[in-house]
Each structure stands twice: as C-alpha cells, then as structure tokens.
LUMLUM-153265 format. One record per atom (N, C-alpha, C): x, y, z; residue in three letters. Coordinates in steps of 0.001 Angstrom, whole numbers, plus 524288, in hexadecimal, padded with zeros to 5 digits. Example, Ala and Ser with C-alpha at 12.3 -4.5 7.8 and 13.67 -1.06 7.14 Angstrom:
! residues 2
833867E9C681E78ALA8300C7EE6C81E78ALA833907F31C81E78ALA832327F73681BA8SER835667FBDC81BE4SER832648001E81EBESER
! end
This chain:
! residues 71
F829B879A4695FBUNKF7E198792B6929FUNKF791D87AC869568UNKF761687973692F4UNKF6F5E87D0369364UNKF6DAF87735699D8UNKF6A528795969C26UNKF674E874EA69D72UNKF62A38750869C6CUNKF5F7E878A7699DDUNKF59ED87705699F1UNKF59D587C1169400UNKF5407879DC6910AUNKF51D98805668EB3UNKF52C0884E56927FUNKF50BA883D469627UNKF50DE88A1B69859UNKF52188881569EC7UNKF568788BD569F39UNKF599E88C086A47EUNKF5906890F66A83AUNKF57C3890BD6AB5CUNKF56CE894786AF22UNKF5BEA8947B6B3F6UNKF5F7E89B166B233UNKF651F8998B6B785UNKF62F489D566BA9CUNKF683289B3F6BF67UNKF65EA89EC96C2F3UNKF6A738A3416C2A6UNKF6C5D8A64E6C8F2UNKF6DEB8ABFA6C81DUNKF74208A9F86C53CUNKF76568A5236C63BUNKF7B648A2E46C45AUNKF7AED8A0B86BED9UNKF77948A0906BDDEUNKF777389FA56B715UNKF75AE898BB6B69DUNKF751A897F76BC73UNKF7567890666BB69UNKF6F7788E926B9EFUNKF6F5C88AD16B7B8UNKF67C1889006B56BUNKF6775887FC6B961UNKF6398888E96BD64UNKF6017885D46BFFBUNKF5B37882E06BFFAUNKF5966885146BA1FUNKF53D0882376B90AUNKF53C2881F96B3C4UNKF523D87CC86AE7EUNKF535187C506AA8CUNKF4D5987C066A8A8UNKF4E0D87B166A399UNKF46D58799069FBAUNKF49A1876E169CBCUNKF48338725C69A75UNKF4A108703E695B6UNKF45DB86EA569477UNKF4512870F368E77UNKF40FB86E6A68AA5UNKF415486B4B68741UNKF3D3F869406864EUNKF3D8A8649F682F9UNKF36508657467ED6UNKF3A5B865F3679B2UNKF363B866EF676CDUNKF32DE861EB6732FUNKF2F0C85E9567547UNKF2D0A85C86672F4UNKF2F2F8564B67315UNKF34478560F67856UNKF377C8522B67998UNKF35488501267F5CUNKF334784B6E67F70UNKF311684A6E68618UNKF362F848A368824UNKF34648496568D4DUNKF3818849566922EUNKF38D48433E692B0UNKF3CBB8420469400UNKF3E2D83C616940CUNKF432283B0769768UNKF438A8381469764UNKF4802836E069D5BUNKF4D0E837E969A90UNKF4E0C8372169594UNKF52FE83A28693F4UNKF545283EAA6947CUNKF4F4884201693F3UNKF50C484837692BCUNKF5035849EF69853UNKF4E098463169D41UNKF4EE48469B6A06EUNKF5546848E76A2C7UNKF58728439F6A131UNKF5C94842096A30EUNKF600B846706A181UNKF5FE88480D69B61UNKF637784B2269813UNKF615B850F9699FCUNKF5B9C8535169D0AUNKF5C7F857076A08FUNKF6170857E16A42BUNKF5FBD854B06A758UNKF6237852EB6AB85UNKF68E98532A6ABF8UNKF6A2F852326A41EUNKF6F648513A6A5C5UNKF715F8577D6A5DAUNKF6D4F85AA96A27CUNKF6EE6860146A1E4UNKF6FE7862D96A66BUNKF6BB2860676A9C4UNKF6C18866996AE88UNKF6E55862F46B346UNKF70F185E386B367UNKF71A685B3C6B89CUNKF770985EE26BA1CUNKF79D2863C16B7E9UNKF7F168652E6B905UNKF7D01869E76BB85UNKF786686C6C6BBA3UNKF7662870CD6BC90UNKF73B086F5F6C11DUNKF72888764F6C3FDUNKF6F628773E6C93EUNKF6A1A877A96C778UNKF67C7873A26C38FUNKF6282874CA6C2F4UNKF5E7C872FC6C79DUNKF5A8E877BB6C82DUNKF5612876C16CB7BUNKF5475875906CA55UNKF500F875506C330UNKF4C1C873026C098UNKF4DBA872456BB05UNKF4C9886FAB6B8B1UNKF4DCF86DC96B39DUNKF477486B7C6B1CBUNKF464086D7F6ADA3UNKF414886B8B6AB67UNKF404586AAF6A5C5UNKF3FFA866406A45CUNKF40658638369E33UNKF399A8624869D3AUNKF398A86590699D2UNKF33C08667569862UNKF330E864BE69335UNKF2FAA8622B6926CUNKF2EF485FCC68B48UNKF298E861E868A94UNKF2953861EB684D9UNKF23C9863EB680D4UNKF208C85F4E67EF9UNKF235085ABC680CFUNKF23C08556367E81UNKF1CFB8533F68224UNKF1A808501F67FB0UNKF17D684D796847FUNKF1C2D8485A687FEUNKF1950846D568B52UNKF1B2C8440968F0EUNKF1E1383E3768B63UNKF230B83C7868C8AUNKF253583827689A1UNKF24D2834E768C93UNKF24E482F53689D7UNKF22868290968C2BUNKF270C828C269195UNKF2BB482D8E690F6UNKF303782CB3695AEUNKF2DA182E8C699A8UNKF2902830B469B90UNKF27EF833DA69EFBUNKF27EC82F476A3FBUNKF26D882A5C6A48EUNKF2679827526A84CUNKF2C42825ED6AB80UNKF2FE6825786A6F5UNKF33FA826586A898UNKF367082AE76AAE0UNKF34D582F426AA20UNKF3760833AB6AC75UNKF3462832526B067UNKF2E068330F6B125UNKF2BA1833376B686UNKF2D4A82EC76BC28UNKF303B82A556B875UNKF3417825F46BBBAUNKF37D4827086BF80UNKF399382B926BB9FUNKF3F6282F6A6BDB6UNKF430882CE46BCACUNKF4230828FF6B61DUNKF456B827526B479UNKF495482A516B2F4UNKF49E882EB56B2B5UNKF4F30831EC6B30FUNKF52E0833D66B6C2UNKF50F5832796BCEEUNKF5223833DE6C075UNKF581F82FFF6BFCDUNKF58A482DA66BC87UNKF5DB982A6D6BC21UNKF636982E1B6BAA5UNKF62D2833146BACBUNKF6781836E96BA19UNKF6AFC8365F6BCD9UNKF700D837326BBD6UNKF74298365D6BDDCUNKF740A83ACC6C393UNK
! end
C-alpha cells in the first residue's frame, strides 16, 4: 500500500520520504499513531503529516510525546 500523498523513491524504487495530508482534519495523537503504523515496515527517512486544520485542543498531548508510546 501507499504510505503517504506523495512518496518520493529512491534509485530501487523504495519510499524514503512520505507527505501525508490532511484536509481540514487536525493532527492528533491518533493520526499520529495510524501514520506510524503505515510506514513503521519501511526505510523511511522523513515522513510529514501536514493538516489545513488549525491547531486541535490534542496539541498538548502530542507536544507531551504522548505518542511516543508506539510499539
């Protein structure tokens, strides 16, 4: 499957760097996690989940690193 909107491979065809957008959806420690579960099988260097959204009441929690709880 996909890991991001837009995937950048290298000369072997593998993603090394993803974008995932999010239209009008704020970032939150779920969509955190459900990144995470996409590209944790991959050689990603950067992965970046960008929203259109303003900032959600979760932002204290992400800044906690309340997601840092990944397997």
């Amino acid at each position: 499957g996909r890991v991001g909107d837009i995937e950048v491979r290298d000369d072997e065809d593998r993603v090394f760097e993803a974008v995932e957008i999010k239209h009008g959806i704020p970032i939150n420690v779920q969509l955190i996690k459900d990144a995470y579960e996409k590209f944790k099988s991959h050689p990603i260097q950067r992965y970046y989940l960008l929203s259109t959204a303003e900032e959600d009441s979760d932002i204290d929690n992400i800044n906690k690193g309340h997601f840092q709880k990944l397997p």
